[in-house]
Each structure stands twice: as structure tokens, then as C-alpha cells.
C-alpha positions in Angstrom: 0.0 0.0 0.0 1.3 3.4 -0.2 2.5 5.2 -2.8 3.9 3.9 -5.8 7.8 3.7 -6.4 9.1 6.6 -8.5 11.8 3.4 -9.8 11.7 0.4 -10.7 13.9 -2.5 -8.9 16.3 -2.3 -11.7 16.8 1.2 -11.7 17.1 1.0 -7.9 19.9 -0.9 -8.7 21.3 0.7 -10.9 21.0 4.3 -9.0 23.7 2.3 -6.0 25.6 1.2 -8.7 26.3 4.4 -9.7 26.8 5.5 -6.4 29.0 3.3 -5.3 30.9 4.0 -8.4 30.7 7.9 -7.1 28.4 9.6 -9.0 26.8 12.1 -7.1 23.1 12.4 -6.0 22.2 15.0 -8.3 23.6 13.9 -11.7 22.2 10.7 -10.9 18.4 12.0 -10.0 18.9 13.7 -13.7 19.8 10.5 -15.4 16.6 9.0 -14.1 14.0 12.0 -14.1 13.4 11.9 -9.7 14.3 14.5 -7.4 17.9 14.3 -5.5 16.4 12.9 -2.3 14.4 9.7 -4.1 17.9 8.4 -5.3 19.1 9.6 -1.3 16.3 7.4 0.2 18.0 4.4 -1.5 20.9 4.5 0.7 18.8 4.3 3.8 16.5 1.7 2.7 17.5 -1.2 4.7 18.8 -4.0 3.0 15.5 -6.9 2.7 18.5 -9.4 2.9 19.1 -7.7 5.8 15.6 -7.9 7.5 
């Protein structure tokens, strides 16, 4: 419930890819078309390996 992702599962994992890589927040959320603190909120989404 809730509202819906602004990416899908791929592009999830494709925005910590490039992250981890060290592309920054911004260029990233322009690659993809969301604001700089969707692609931020995937950092501190915990892990559902994790849970």
C-alpha cells in the first residue's frame, strides 16, 4: 500500500551502482527524471537481505 515507487527494482539498482561507483546524488536523479532525495532514500532503505 502506499504510494507507488518513482523506480523500478532495476533502476534501484542501478542508481547504488552508480553510487558506489561515485556519482553524485544529483547527476544521478537527472539520469533517471526523480528528485535528488528519491535516489538519497535508497541508501537508507534497509537491505530486505538484511531484514
Amino acid at each position: 500500500m502506499g504510494r507507488p515507487a518513482a523506480l523500478s527494482k532495476a533502476q534501484q539498482d542501478e542508481v547504488l551502482k552508480m553510487r558506489s561507483e561515485g556519482a553524485s546524488l544529483g547527476a544521478i536523479a537527472k539520469i533517471f527524471g526523480v528528485s535528488r532525495s528519491a535516489t538519497q532514500r535508497l541508501e537508507r532503505k534497509p537491505s530486505p537481505l538484511l531484514i
